[in-house]
C-alpha positions, -999 to +999 in steps of 0.1 A: -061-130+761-068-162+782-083-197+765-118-203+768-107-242+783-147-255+792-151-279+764-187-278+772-206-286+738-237-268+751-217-235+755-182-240+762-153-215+772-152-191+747-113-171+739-112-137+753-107-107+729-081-087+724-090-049+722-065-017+712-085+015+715-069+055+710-083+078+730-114+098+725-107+140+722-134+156+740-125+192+732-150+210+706-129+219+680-136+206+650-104+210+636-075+202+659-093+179+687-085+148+669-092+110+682-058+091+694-041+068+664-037+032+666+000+026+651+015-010+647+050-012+635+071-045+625+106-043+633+137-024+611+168-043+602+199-029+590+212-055+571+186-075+563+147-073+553+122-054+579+102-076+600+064-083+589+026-071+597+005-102+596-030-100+609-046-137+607-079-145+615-087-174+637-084-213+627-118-238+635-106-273+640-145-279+631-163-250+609-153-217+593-123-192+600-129-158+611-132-129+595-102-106+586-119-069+586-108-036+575-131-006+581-135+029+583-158+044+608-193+061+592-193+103+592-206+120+618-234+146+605-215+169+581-183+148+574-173+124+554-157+090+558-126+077+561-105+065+534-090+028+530-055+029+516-034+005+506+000+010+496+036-003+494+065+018+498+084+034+477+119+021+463+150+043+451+170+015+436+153-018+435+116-033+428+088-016+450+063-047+467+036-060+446-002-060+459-024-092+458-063-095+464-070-133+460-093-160+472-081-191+487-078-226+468-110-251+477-107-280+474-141-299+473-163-266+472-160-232+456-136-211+457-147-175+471-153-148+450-133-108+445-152-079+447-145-040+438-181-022+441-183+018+445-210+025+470-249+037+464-255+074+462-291+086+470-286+121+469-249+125+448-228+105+423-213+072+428-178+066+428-161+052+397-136+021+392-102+027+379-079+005+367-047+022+359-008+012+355+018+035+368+039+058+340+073+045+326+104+068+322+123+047+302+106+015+291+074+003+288+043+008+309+025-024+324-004-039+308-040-044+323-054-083+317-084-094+322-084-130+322-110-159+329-103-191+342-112-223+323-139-248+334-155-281+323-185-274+317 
């Protein structure tokens, strides 16, 4: 996408966007005509590790960074919505990758907060939060700690 290069302060050039849409299936089966995926794949190695997936948001040399957003679409009438998985793959002989939620350090403000919240149901149940280690073979299972940070005051 090109630079927005009017340095205008009243409304300068802004950066163009970048979009990657799937197709849209037209057919009226509700079953089998199914919208185009997206897929984006890093590189294999053969020796060495896989190439990375890095989605970054944009930097501000004066205010905020953007947004990094993961989504699933709403349901159409009598569906449901999608589900947002996270995962990292399996391993056969070594460690499998760990998975990290955090907030960034600040410096002279606060730092941001972490959220988990199961949606409002007006007309069913609402989900439930589970916290849950993985079963051991041989050895034993990993703990669950809950653990608040220390302040001043």
């Amino acid at each position: 996408a090109g630079a927005g290069l009017s340095t205008d302060a009243a409304d300068g050039g802004d950066g163009g966007d970048v979009v990657v849409t799937a197709g849209k299936a037209f057919g009226g089966n509700a079953v089998t005509d199914i919208g185009g995926d997206v897929f984006v794949s890093a590189g294999e190695a053969t020796s060495a590790v896989g190439g990375a997936v890095k989605v970054l948001s944009g930097f501000s040399d004066a205010t905020s960074s953007g947004n990094v957003e993961v989504a699933t679409a709403a349901a159409g009438a009598v569906g449901v919505s999608g589900d947002v998985l996270i995962d990292t793959g399996a391993s056969t002989s070594g460690d499998t990758g760990m998975m990290a939620v955090s907030t960034g350090v600040a410096t002279q403000g606060n730092s941001g907060g972490a959220y988990m919240t199961t949606g409002d149901s007006f007309y069913g149940l609402t989900g439930s939060v589970e916290l849950t280690t993985g079963a051991a073979t041989s050895g034993d299972a990993g703990d669950i700690k809950l653990t608040v940070g220390r302040g001043d005051t």
